[in-house]
C-alpha positions, -999 to +999 in steps of 0.1 A: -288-256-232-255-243-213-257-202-205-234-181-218-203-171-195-203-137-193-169-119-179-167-084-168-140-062-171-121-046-144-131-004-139-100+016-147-105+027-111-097-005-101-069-018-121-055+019-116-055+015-074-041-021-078-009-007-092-007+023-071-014-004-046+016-029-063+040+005-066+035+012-027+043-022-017+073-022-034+087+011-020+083+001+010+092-027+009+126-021-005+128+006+017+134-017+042+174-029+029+186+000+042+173-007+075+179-042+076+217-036+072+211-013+097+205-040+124+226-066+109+250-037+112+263-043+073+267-005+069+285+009+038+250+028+031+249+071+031+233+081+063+210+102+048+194+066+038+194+059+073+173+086+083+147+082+057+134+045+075+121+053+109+134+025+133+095+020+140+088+016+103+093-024+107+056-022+120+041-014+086+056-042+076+029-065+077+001-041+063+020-034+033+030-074+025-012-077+031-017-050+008+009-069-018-010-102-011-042-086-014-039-069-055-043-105-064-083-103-052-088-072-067-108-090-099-130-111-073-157-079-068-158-095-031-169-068-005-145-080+019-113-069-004-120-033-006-130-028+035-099-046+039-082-024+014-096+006+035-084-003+065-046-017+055-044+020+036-057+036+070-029+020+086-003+029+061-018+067+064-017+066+101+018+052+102+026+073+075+015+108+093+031+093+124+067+090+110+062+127+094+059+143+131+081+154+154+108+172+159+128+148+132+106+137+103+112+107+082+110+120+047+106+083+038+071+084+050+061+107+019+055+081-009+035+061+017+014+088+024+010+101-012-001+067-025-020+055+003-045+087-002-043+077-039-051+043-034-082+056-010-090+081-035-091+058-068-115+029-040-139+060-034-148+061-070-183+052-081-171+023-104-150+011-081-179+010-052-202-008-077-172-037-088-167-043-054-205-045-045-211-076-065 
C-alpha cells in the first residue's frame, strides 16, 4: 500500500523573508538604470539620482541577483539555502554600511540596509531555523 504524501507548509517567517528578500532584489536592482546611463553616459537623469548609486555599488551586484536566484529554494528546507542566505545578506549589510560612510554618504544604501537586517531578522526566527533544519 502507497504512503500518504504529506506537504508542509511554508512558516510565515519564511515566506515573509522571501519577499523582503524579492522587494530587495528589485530595488537594487533597478537602482542600477541610473547608474548604467551613467557610464553609457545617456544622462537626462536629476543628479540627485546620481548620487544615491555609489560608483562601487556595481559590486553588490552579484550578491543581490544570488539572493533573487535563491527565493526560488526557499520551500526546499535545505540547510544550505539559509547559511547562504546569511552570508549574501552579510554582504549586502557590509556593502550597505560601507556606502553610508564617509564624508559623502550614499543615501541609496538605506533600503539595502533596512531589508537586509529584516531579511536576517525574519531567518533568526525559531520556525524559520526549524524549516530550514529538515
Amino acid at each position: 500500500m502507497a504512503e500518504a504524501y504529506v506537504t508542509r507548509q511554508i512558516p510565515q517567517e519564511v515566506r515573509t523573508a522571501r519577499l523582503l528578500t524579492r522587494v530587495q532584489a528589485a530595488i537594487g536592482l533597478l537602482g542600477f538604470i541610473p547608474l548604467i546611463s551613467f557610464i553609457v553616459d545617456i544622462g537626462g537623469l536629476p543628479l540627485w539620482l546620481y548620487l544615491l548609486l555609489p560608483p562601487s555599488s556595481i559590486l553588490i551586484l552579484v550578491p543581490l541577483g544570488l539572493l533573487a536566484g535563491l527565493t526560488t529554494r526557499y520551500g526546499s528546507c535545505k540547510r544550505w539555502v539559509r547559511i547562504t542566505v546569511f552570508t549574501l545578506e552579510g554582504i549586502v549589510i557590509l556593502f550597505s554600511l560601507l556606502f553610508l560612510r564617509g564624508p559623502n554618504p550614499y543615501l541609496g544604501a538605506l533600503p539595502g540596509l533596512a531589508l537586509g537586517i529584516a531579511v536576517v531578522f525574519w531567518f533568526t526566527r525559531p520556525a524559520a531555523r526549524s524549516w530550514f533544519s529538515g
